[in-house]
C-alpha distance (Angstrom), angle and dihedral (degrees) to the residues before:
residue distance angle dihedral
X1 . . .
X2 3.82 . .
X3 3.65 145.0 .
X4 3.90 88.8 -59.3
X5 3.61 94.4 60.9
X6 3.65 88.5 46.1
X7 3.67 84.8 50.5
X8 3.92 93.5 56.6
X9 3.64 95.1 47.1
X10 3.71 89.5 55.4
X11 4.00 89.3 53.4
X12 3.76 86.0 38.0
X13 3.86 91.7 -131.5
X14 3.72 142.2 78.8
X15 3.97 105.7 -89.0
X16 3.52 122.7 119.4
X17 3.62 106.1 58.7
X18 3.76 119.1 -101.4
X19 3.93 138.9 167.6
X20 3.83 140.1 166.8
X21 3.62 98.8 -108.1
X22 3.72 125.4 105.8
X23 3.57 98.0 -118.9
X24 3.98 120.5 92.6
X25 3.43 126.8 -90.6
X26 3.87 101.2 180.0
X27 3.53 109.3 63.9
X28 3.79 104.0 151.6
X29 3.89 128.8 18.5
X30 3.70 123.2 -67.5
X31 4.04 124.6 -163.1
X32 3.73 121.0 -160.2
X33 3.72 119.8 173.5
X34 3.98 117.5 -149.0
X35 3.45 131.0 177.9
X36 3.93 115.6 -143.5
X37 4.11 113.8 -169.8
X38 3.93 90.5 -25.8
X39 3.88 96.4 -43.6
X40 3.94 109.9 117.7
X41 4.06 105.4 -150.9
X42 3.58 125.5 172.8
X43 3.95 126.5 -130.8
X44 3.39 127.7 -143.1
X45 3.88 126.7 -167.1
X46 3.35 114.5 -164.1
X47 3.89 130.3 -175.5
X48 3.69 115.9 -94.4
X49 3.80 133.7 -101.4
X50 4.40 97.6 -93.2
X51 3.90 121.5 157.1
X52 3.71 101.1 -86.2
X53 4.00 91.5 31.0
X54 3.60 132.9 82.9
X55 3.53 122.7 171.3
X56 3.54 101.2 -175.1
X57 3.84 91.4 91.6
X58 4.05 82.5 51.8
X59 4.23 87.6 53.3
X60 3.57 99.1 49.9
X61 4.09 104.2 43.3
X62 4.30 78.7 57.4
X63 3.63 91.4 46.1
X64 4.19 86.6 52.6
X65 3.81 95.9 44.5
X66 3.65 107.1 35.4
X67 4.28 104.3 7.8
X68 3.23 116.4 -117.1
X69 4.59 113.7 -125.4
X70 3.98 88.7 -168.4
X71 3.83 149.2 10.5
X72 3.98 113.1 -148.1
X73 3.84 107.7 -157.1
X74 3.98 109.6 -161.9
X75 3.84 110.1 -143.4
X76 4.04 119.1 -157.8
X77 3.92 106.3 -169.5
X78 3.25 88.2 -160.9
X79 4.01 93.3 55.4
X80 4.12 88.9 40.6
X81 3.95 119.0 -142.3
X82 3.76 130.6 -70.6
X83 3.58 111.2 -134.0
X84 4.15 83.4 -168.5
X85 3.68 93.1 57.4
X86 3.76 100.1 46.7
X87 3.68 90.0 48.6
X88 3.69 91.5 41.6
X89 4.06 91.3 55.2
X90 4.25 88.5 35.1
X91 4.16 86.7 57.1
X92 4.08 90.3 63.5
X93 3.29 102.4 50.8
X94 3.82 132.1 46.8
X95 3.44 125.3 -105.4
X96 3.47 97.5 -113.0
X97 3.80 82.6 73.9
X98 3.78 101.5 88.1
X99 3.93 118.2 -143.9
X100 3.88 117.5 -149.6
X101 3.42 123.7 -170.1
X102 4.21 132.4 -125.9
X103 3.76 116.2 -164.0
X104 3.42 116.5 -154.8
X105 3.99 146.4 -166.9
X106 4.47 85.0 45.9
X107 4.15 89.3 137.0
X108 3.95 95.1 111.9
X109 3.94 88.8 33.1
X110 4.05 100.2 132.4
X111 3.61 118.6 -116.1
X112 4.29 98.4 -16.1
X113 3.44 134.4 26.1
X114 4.22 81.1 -146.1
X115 3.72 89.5 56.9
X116 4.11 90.1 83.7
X117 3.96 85.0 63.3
X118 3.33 100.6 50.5
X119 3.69 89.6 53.4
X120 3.61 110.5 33.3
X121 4.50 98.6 30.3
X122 3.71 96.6 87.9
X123 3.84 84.9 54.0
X124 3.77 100.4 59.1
X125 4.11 94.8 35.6
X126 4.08 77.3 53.9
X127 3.51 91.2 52.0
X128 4.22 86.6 54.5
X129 3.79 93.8 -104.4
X130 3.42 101.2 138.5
X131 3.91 118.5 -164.1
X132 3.58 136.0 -179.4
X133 3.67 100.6 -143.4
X134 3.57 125.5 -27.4
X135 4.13 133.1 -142.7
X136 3.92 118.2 -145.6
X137 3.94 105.5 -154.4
X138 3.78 153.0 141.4
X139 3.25 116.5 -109.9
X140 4.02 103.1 -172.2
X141 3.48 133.2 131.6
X142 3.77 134.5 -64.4
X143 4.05 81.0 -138.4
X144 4.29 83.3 43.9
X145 3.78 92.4 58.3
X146 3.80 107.0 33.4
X147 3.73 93.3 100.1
X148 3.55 105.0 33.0
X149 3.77 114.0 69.3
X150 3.66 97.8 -158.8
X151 3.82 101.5 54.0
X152 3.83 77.7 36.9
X153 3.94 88.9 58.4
X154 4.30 88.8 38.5
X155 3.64 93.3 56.7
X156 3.09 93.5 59.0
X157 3.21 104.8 46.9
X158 3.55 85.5 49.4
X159 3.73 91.5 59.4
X160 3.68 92.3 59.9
X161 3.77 91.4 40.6
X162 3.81 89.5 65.2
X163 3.63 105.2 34.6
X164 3.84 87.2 54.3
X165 4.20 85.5 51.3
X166 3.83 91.7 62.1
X167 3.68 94.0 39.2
X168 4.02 92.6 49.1
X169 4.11 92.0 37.1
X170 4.09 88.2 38.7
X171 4.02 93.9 61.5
């Protein structure tokens, strides 16, 4: 699960196109506008960091025509963290910009979601990623959780974890 399922957690339905398959979704831009308690905020996907791919170039012509208020970076554990991307994305924009993080893929995460934070947070701010605030999440499926109750009751929670993110990061 990538930034797109991240995406339609955010929006809290399926919109931006998404699958479990290796190959990328996102190849151009995508806008969605949401409105979270009365705020209107609009949500762009962008394609992923892949070898021939950089998006940063992507990130920082938005940031000079429209502004950007925040940068979500999606964190799969199980993919680790790029040091090269999140400086790469961090050198387009100015710092003022503040850069939160979303960790995904936490639906068989033991007791809390949160938990991965509290273990693994000191690690990455070690590693000179610098974030804001963070959200620890699962970002699966409506279809994913329908017959499981617990991922069911995860996502969401995790829908309200991120939507309060922007709102907290946004003001």
């Amino acid at each position: 699960m990538g930034v797109s399922s991240v995406v339609n957690l955010i929006l809290g339905r399926e919109e931006a196109p998404s699958h479990n398959d290796i190959h990328p979704c996102t190849v151009a831009p995508a806008f969605y506008r949401l409105e979270i308690d009365g705020q209107e905020f609009d949500i762009y996907d962008m394609p992923g960091f892949r070898k021939d791919f950089s998006p940063a170039k992507m990130i920082g012509r938005l940031h000079r025509e429209r502004g950007i208020d925040l940068l979500v970076n999606c964190i799969r554990p199980k993919d680790g963290t790029v040091k090269g991307y999140y400086n790469s994305v961090r050198s387009v924009v100015p710092d003022r910009v503040p850069i939160v993080a979303v960790v995904t893929g936490l639906e068989n995460a033991g007791n809390s979601m949160e938990d991965w934070w509290s273990k693994n947070g000191e690690e990455l701010l070690g590693k000179g990623l610098k974030f804001v605030d963070h959200a620890c999440v699962t970002s699966l499926s409506r279809e994913d959780v329908s017959y499981n109750l617990e991922c069911y009751g995860r996502k969401v929670e995790s829908v309200k974890a991120a939507r309060d993110l922007i709102v907290r990061c946004c003001n």
